[in-house]
MIBATOR-614418 format. One record per residue: residue in three letters; x, y, z of N, C-alpha, C in turn. Coordinates in steps of 0.2 Angstrom, whole numbers, padded with zeros to 4 digits, always signed. Layout:
AlaXYZXYZXYZ;...
***
This chain:
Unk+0064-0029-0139+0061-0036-0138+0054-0035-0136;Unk+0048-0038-0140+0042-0040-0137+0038-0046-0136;Unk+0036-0044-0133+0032-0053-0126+0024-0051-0129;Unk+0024-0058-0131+0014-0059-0133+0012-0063-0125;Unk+0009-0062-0122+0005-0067-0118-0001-0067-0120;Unk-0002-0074-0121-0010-0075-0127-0014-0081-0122;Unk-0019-0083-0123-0023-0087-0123-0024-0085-0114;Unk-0026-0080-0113-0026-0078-0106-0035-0078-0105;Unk-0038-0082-0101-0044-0083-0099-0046-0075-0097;Unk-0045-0072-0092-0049-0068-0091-0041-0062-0089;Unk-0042-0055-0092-0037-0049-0092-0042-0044-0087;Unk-0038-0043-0081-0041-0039-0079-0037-0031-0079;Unk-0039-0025-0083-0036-0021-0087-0036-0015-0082;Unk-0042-0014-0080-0043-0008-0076-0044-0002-0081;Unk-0044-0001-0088-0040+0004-0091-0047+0007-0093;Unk-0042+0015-0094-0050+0019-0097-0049+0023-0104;Unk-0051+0028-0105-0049+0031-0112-0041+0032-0111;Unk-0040+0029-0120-0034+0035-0121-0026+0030-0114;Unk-0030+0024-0112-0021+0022-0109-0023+0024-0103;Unk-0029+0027-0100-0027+0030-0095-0032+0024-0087;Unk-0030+0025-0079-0033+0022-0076-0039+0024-0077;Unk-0043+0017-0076-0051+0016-0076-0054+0015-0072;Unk-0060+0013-0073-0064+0007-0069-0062+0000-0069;Unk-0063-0003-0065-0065-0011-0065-0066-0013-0073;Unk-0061-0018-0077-0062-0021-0082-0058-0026-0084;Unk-0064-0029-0089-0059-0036-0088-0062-0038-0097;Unk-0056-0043-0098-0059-0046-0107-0057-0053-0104;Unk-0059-0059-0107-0060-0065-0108-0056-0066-0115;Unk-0055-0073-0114-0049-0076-0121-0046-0069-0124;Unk-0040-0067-0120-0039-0058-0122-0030-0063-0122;Unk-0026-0058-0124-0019-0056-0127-0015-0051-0123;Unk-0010-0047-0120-0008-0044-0121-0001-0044-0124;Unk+0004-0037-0125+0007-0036-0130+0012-0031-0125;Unk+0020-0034-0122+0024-0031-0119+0029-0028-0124;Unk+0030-0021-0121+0037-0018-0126+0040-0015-0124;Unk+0047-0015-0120+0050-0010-0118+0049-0010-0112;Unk+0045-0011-0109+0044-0011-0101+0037-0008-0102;Unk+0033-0008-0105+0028-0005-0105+0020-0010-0109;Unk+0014-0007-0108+0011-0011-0112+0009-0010-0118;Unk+0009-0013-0124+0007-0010-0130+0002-0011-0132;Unk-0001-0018-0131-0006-0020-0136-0011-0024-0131;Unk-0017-0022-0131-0021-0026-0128-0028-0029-0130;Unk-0030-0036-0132-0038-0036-0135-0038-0043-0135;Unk-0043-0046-0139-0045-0052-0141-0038-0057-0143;Unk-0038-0063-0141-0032-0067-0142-0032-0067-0151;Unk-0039-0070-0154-0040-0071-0160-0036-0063-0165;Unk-0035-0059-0162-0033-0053-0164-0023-0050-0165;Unk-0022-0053-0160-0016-0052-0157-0011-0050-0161;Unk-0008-0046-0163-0001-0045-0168+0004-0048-0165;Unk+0009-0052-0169+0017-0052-0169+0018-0051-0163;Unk+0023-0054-0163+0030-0053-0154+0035-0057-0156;Unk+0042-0054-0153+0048-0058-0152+0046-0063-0150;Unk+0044-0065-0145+0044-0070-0140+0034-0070-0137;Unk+0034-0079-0136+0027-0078-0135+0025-0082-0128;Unk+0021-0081-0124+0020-0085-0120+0014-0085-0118;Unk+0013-0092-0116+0006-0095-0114+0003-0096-0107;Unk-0002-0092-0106-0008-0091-0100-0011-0099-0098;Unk-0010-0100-0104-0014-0108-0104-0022-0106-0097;Unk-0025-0102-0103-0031-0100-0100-0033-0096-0092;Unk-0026-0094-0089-0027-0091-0083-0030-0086-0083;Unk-0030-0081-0078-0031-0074-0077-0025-0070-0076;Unk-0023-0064-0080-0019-0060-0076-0021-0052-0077;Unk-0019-0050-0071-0021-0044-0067-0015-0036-0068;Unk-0016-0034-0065-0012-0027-0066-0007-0032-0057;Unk-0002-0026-0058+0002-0031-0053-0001-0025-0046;Unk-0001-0031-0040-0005-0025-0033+0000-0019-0032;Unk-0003-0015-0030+0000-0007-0028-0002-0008-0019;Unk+0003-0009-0016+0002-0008-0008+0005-0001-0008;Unk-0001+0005-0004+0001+0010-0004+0002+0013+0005;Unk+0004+0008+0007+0004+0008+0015+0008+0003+0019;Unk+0016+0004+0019+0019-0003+0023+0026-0001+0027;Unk+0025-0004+0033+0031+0001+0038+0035-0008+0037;Unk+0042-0008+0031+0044-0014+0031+0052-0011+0034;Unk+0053-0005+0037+0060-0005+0037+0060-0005+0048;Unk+0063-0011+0049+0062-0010+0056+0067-0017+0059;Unk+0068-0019+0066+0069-0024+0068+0067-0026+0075;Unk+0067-0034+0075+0064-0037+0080+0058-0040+0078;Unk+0053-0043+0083+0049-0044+0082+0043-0043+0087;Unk+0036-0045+0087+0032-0046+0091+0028-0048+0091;Unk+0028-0055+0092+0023-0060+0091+0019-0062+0102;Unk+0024-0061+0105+0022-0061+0112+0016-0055+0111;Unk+0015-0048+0108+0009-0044+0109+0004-0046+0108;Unk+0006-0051+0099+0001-0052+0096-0004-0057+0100;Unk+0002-0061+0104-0003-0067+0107-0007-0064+0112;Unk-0005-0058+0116-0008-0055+0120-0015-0052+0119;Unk-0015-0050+0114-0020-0048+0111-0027-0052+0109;Unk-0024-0059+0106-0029-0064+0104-0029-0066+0113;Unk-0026-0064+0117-0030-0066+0124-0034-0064+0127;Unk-0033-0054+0124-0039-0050+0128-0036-0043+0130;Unk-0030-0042+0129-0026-0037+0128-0027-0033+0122;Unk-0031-0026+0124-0032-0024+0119-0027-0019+0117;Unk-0028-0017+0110-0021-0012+0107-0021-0008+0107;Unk-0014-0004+0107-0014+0004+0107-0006+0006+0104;Unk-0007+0012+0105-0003+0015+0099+0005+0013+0102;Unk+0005+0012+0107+0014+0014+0113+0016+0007+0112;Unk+0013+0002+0108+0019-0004+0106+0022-0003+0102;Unk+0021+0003+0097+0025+0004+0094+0035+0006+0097;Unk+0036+0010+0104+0041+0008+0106+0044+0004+0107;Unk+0043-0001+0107+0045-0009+0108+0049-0008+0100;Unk+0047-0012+0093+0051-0009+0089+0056-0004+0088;Unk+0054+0000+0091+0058+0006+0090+0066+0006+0093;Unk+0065+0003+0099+0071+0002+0104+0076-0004+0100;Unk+0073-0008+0097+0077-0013+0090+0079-0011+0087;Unk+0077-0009+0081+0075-0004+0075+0084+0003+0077;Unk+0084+0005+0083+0088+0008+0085+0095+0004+0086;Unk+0094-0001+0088+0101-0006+0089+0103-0009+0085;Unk+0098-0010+0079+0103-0015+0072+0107-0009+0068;Unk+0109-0012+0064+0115-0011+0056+0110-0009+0054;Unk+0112-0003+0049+0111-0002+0044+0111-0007+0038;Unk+0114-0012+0039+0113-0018+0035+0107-0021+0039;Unk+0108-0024+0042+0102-0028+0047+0093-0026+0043;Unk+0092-0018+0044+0087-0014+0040+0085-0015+0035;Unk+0093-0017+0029+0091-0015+0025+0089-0022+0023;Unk+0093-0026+0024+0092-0035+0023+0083-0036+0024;Unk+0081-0036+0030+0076-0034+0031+0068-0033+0028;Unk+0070-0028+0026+0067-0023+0020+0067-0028+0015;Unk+0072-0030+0010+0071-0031+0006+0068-0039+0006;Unk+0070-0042+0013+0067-0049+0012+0058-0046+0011;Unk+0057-0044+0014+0049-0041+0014+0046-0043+0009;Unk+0051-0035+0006+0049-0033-0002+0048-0038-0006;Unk+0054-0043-0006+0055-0049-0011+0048-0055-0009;Unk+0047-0055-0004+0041-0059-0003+0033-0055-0005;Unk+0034-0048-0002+0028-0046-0007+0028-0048-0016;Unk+0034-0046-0016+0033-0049-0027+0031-0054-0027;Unk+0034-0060-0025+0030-0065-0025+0023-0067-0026;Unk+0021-0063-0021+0015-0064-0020+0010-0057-0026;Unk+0014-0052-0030+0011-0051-0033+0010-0045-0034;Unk+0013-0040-0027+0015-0034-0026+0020-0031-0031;Unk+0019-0029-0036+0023-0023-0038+0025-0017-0038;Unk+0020-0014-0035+0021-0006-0033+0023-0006-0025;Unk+0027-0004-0021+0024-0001-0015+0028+0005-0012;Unk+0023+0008-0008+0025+0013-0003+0029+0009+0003;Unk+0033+0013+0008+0036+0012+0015+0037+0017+0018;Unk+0037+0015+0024+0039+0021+0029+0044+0020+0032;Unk+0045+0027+0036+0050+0027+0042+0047+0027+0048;Unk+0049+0030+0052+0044+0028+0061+0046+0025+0064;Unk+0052+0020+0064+0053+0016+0071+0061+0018+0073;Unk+0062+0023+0069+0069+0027+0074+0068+0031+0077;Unk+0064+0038+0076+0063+0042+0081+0069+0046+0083;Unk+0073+0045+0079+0081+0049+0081+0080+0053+0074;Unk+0085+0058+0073+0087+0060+0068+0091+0056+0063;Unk+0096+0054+0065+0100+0048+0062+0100+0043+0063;Unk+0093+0039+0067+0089+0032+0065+0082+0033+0060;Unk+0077+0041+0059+0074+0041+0054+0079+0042+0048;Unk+0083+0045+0048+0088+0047+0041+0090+0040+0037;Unk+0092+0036+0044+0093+0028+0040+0089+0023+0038;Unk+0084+0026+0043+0078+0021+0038+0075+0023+0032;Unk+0073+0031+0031+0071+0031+0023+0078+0030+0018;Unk+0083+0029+0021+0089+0028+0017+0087+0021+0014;Unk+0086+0016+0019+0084+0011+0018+0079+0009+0015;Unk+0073+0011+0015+0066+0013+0011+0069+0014+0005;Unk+0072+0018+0003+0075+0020-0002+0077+0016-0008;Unk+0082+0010-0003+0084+0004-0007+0080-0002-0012;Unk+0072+0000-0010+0068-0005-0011+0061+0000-0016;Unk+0061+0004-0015+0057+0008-0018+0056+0015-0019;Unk+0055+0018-0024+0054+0025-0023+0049+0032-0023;Unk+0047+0024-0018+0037+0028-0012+0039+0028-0006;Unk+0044+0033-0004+0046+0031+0003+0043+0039+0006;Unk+0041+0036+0013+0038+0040+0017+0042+0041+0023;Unk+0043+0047+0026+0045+0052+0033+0038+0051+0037;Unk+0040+0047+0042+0036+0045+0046+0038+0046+0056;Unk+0044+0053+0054+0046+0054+0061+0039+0056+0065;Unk+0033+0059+0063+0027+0060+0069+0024+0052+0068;Unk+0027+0048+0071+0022+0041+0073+0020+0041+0081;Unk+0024+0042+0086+0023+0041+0090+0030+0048+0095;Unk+0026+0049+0100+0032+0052+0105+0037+0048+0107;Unk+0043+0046+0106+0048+0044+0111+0048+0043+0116;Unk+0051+0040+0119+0051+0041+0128+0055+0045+0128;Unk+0061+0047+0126+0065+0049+0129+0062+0058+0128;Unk+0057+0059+0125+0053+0066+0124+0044+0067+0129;Unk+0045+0061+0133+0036+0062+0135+0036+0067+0139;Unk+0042+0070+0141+0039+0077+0146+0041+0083+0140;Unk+0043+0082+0136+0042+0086+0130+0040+0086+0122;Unk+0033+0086+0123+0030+0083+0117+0033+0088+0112;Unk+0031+0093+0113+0033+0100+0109+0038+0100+0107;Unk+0041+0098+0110+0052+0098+0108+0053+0094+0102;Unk+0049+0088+0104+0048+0082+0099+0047+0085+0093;Unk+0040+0086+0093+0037+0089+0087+0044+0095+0082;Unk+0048+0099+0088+0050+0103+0084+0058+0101+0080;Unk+0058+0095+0084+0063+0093+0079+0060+0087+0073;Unk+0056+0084+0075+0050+0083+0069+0053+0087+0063;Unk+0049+0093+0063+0048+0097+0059+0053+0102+0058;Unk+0060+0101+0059+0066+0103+0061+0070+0098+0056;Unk+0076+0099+0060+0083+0093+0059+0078+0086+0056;Unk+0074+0084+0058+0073+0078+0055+0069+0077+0051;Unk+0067+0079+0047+0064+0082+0042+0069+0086+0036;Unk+0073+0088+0039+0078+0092+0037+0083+0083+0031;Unk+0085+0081+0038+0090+0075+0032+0085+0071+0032;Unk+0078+0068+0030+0076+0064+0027+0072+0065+0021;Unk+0072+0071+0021+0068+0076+0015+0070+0070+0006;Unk+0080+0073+0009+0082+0069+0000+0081+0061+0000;Unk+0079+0057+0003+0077+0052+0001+0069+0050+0003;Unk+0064+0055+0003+0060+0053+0005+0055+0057-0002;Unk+0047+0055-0004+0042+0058-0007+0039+0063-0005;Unk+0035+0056+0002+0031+0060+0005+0032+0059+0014;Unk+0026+0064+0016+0027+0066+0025+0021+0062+0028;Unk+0021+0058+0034+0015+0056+0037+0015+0058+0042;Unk+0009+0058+0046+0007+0058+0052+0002+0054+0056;Unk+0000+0052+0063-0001+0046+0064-0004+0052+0070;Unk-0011+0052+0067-0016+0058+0069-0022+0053+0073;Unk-0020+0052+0081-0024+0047+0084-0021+0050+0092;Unk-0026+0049+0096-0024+0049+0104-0019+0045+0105;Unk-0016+0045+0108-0010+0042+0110-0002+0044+0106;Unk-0005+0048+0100+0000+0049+0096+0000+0057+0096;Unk-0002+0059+0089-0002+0068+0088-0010+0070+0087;Unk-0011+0076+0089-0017+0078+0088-0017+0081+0081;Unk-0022+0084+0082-0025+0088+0076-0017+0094+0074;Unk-0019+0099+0079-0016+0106+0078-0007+0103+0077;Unk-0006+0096+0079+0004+0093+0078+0002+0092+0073;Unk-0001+0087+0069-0002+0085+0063-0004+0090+0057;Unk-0005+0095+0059-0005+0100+0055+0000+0103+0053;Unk+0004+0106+0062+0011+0106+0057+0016+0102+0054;Unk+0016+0096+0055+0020+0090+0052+0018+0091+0044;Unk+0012+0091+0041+0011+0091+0037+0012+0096+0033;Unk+0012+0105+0034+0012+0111+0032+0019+0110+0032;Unk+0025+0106+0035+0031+0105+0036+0035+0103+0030;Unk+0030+0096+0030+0033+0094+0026+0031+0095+0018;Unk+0027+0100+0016+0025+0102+0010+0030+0109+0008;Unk+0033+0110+0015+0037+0116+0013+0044+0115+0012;Unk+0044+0107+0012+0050+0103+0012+0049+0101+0002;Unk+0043+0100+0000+0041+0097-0004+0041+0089-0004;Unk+0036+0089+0001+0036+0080+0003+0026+0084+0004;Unk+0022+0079-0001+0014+0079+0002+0014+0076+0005;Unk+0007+0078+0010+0004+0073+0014+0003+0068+0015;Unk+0000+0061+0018-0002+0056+0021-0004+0056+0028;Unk-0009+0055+0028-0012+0053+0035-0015+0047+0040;Unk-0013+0043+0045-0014+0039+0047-0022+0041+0053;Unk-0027+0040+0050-0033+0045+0051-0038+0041+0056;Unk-0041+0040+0059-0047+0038+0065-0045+0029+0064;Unk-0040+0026+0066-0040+0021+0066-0041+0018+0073;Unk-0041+0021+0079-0042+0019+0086-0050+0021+0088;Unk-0050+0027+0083-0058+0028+0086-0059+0038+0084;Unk-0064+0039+0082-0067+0043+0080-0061+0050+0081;Unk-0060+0057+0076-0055+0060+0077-0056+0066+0071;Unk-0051+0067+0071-0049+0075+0066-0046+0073+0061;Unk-0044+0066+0063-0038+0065+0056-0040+0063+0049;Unk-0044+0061+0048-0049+0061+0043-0048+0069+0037;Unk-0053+0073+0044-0054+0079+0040-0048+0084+0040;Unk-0044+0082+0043-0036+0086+0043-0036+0085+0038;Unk-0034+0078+0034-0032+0077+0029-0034+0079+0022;Unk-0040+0079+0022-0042+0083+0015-0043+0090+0015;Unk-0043+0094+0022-0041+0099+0020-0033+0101+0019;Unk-0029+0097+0021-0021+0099+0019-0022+0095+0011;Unk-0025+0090+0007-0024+0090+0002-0020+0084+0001;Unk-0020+0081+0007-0016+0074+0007-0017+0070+0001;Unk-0014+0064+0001-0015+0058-0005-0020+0054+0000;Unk-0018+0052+0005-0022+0046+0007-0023+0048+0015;Unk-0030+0046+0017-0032+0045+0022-0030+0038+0026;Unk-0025+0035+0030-0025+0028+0030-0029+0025+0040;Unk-0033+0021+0037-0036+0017+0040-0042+0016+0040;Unk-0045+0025+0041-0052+0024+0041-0057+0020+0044;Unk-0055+0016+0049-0061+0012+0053-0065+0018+0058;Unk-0066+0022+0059-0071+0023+0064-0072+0030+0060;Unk-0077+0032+0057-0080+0037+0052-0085+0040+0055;Unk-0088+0047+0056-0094+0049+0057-0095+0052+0050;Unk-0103+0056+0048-0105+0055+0042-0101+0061+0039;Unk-0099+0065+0042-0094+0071+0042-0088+0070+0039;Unk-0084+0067+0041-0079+0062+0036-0080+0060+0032;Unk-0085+0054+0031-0087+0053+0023-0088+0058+0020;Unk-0092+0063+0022-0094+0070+0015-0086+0072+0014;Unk-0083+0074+0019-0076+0075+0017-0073+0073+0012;Unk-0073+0065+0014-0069+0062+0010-0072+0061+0002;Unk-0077+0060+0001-0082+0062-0005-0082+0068-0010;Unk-0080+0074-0005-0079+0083-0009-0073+0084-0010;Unk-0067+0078-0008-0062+0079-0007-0059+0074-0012;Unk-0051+0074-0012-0046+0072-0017-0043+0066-0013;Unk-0044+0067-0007-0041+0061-0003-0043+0053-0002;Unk-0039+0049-0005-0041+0044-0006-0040+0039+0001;Unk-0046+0034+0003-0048+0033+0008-0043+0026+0007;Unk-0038+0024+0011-0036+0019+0011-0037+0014+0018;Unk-0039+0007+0016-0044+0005+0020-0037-0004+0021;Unk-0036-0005+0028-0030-0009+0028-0037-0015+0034;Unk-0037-0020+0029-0039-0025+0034-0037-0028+0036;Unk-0030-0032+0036-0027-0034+0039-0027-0033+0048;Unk-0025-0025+0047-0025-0023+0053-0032-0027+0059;Unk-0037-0024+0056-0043-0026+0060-0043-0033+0061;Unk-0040-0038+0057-0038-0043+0058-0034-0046+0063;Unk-0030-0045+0063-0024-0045+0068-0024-0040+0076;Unk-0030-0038+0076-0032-0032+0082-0037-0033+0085;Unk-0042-0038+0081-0050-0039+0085-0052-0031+0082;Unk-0052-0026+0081-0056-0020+0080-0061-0024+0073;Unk-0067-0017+0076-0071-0016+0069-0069-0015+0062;Unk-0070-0019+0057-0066-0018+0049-0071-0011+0048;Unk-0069-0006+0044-0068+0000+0042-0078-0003+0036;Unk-0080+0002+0037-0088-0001+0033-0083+0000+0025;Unk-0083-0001+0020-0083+0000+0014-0089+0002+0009;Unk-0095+0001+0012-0100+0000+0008-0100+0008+0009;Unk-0101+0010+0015-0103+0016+0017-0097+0021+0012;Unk-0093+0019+0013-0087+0025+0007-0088+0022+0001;Unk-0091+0018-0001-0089+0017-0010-0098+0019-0012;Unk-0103+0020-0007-0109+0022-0010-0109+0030-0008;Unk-0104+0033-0005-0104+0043-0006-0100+0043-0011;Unk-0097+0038-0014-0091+0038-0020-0082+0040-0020;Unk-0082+0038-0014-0077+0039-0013-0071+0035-0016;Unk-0064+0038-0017-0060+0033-0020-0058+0027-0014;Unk-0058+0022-0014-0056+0017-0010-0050+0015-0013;Unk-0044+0012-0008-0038+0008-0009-0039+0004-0003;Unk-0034-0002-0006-0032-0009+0000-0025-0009+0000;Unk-0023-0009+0007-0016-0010+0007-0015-0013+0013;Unk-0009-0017+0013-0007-0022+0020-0004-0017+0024;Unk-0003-0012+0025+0001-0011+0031+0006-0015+0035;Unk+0008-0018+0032+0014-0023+0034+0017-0020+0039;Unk+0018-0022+0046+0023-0021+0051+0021-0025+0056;Unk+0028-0023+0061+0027-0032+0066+0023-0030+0070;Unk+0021-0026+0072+0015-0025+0079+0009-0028+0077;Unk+0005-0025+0073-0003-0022+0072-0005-0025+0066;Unk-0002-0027+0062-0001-0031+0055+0004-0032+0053;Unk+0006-0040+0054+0013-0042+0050+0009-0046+0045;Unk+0006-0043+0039+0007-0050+0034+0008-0045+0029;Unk+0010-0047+0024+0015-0044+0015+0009-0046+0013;Unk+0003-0050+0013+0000-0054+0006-0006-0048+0004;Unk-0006-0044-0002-0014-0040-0005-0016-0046-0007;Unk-0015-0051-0009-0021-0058-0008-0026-0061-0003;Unk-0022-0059+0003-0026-0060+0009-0029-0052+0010;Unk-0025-0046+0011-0032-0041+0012-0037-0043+0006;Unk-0037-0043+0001-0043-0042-0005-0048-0049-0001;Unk-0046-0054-0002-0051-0060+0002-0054-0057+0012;Unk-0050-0053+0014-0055-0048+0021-0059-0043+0017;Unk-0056-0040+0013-0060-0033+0011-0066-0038+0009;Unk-0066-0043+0005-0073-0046+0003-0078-0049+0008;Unk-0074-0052+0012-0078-0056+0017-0079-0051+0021;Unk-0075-0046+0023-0078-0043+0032-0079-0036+0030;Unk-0079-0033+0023-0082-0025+0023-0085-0027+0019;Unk-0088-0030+0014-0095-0029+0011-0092-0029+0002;Unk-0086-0027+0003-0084-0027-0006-0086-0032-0009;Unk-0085-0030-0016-0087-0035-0022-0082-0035-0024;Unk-0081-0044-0026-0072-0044-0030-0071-0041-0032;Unk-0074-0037-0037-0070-0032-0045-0069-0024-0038;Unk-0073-0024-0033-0070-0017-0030-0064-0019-0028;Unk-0064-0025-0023-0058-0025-0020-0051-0026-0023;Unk-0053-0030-0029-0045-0030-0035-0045-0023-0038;Unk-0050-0019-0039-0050-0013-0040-0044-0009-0035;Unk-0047-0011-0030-0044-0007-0024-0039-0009-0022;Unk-0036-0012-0024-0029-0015-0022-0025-0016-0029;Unk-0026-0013-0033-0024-0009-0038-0022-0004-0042;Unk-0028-0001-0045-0030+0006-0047-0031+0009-0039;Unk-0035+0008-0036-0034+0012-0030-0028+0014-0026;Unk-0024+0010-0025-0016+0013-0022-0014+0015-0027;Unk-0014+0014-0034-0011+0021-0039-0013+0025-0037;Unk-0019+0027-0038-0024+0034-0034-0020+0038-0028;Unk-0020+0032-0024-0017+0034-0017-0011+0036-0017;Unk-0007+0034-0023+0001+0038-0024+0002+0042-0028;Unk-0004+0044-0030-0005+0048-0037+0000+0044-0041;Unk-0002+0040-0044+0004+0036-0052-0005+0034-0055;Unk+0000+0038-0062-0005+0035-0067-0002+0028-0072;Unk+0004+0027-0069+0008+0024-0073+0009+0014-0071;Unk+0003+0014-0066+0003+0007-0063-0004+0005-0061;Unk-0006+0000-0058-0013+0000-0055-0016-0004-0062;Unk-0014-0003-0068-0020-0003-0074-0015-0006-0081;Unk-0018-0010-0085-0014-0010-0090-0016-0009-0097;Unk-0019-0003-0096-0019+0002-0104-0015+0002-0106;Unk-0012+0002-0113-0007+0004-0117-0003+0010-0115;Unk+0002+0010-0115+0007+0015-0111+0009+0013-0105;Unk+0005+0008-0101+0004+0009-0094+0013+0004-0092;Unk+0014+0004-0085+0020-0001-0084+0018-0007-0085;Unk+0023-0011-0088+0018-0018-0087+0021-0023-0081;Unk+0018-0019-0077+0017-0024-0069+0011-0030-0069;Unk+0013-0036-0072+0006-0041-0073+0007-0046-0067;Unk+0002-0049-0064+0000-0056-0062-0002-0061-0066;Unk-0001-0065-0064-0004-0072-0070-0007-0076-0063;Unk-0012-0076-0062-0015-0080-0057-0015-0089-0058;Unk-0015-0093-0054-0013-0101-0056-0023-0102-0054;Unk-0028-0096-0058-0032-0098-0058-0037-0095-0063;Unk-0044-0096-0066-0046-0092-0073-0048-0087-0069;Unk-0049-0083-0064-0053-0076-0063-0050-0074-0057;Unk-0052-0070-0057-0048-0063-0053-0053-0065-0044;Unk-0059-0067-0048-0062-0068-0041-0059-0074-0035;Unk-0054-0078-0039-0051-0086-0035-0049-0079-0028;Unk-0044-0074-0031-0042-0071-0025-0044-0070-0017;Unk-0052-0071-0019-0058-0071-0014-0061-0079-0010;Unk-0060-0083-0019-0063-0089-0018-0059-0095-0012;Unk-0052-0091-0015-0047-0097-0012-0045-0092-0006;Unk-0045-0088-0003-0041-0086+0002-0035-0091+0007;Unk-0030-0088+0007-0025-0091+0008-0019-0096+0003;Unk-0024-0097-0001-0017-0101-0007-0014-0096-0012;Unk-0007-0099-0013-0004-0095-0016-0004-0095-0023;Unk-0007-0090-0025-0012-0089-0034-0006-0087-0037;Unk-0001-0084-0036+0003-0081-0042+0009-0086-0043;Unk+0006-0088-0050+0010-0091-0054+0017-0087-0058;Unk+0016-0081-0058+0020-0078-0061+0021-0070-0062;Unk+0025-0066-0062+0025-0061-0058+0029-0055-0065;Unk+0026-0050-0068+0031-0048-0071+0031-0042-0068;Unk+0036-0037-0071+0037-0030-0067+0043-0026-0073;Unk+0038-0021-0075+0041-0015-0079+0044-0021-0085;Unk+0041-0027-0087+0040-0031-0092+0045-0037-0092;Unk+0048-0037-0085+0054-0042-0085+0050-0048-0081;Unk+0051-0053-0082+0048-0059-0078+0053-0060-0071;Unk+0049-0057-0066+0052-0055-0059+0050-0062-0054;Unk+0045-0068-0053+0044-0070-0048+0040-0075-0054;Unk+0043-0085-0054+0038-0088-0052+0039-0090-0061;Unk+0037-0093-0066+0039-0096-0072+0032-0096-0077;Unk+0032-0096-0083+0028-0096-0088+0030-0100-0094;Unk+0027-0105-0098+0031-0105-0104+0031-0101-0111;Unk+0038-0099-0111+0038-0096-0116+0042-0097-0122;Unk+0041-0096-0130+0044-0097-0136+0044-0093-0139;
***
């Protein structure tokens, strides 16, 4: 069975030679052409070839579906007292992350997984069709084991995030921690996991733990990810690209040593504003990484402490207003850029061959995303070609 969706005002493609991700692109009065779960055909309406079935944009935009490549959705409880604490004057730090953790411990594995998927279900909505998740709020062997279990359920970019924080019940043995990190716990979360992070900040692991967590976990065959200078100036930046990581995440406090890093490097900077949002901190400069050339991504980091919001619509409208971006970066970068970030070349972009994960925006351009912040633009949501979220007419 194939789907025409024709009279589509503006296509934002992404694509480069040959099906593969690109740059920034986009066609006006454009067609695409679904087959299979994949994309076939893409160009000028007036051009358009045949389809089973057809349906009408009735002049909208649509986009490559968002790639969140940063979201800790497996958890329970909540904390909206911290957050108020915070908009008081209480400044943030890394050890509320215990608070979750001590819930997170006492639900069901249904509870978790119900959880999760409500998330997940509201990110598509909104437009997400790729995402990453983590583990990190068990800290046990068989409460990290459960939650990439549960990660699992929802997607399969699921990350090992037993180095987020020491436990209490290990603070006089950081070392112990670590080595069952890279031990037993590691060991059973290996088969449902991709990849290994680490959360490479004061309060959490330094340089020389983070090193082994991630030497660990490539020996487990889970690459890297880094949670890098997000509290303030650090090693985790440049840990990262010398281990060869996928992604650097945070990146708000940078010296010019890092950028060069991350510019001679493979490691794609992924840039969460939400976060800075929701924490008073400084937004991460993007001008300064996207002019050494850096790969940039945007991702919400979804989780209840330091950022609870699901929406890449609301980060793309921060990355525009509070780091310096230009719509076409930051739809870039909440697209093609989190593909980059999970290394897929098979999302982010809708070249022929590519998935077809579409948005249909309930507006004519990609920049409404920036223009309206706050309202809810997706009209309709497909994913790997199936109409997932929200309606269209079709014949």
């Amino acid at each position: 069975m194939s789907t025409l969706i024709t009279n589509i005002g503006e296509l934002v493609t992404n694509a480069g030679p040959a099906g593969q991700p690109g740059q920034f692109a986009a066609v006006t009065d454009a067609a695409l052409v679904i087959e299979d779960g994949r994309v076939a055909w893409t160009g000028p309406a007036a051009q358009a070839p045949a389809a089973d079935e057809r349906a009408d944009a009735g002049g909208r935009a649509v986009l490559p579906g968002f790639v969140d490549s940063h979201a800790h959705l497996v958890f329970a409880g909540e904390r909206s007292a911290e957050f108020a604490a915070r908009m008081a004057g209480r400044p943030y730090a890394a050890g509320g992350i215990r608070t979750t953790m001590a819930a997170t411990r006492a639900a069901s594995d249904r509870q978790l997984r119900a959880n999760a998927a409500a998330l997940a279900a509201e990110m598509l909505r909104q437009g997400t069709t790729t995402l990453e998740c983590k583990s990190g709020y068990g800290l046990t062997v068989d409460d990290e084991r459960r939650s990439v279990a549960a990660a699992a359920t929802i997607t399969p970019e699921v990350t090992f995030l037993g180095a987020h924080v020491v436990p209490p019940e290990f603070a006089a043995d950081p070392a112990g921690y670590l080595d069952l990190v890279c031990g037993p716990m590691l060991a059973a979360c290996a088969p449902y996991a991709r990849w290994v992070d680490v959360f490479c900040e004061e309060g959490a692991f330094g340089a020389a733990e983070a090193q082994a967590v991630l030497a660990a976990g490539q020996t487990a065959g889970l690459p890297g990810r880094v949670h890098a200078n997000q509290l303030g100036a650090g090693p985790g930046v440049r840990l990262a690209v010398a281990a060869g990581a996928a992604s650097a995440d945070h990146c708000t406090f940078l010296t010019d040593a890092d950028v060069d890093a991350l510019a001679a490097g493979t490691t794609v900077a992924t840039l969460l504003p939400g976060v800075e949002f929701a924490t008073r901190q400084p937004y991460p400069d993007a001008r300064r990484l996207l002019a050494a050339g850096v790969t940039v991504a945007i991702a919400s980091d979804c989780n209840p402490g330091s950022c609870f919001t699901s929406s890449m619509p609301f980060c793309i409208a921060l990355a525009v207003r509070e780091m310096g971006m230009t719509t076409q970066e930051a739809v870039w970068a909440a697209t093609a850029g989190g593909a980059h970030a999970l290394r897929r070349a098979d999302v982010g972009h809708l070249g022929v061959g590519a998935r077809a994960d579409l948005v249909l925006l309930d507006a004519p351009s990609h920049v409404y995303l920036a223009y309206r912040p706050g309202v809810p633009l997706a009209a309709a949501v497909w994913q790997a070609g199936e109409l997932a979220a929200g309606a269209v007419p079709v014949n």
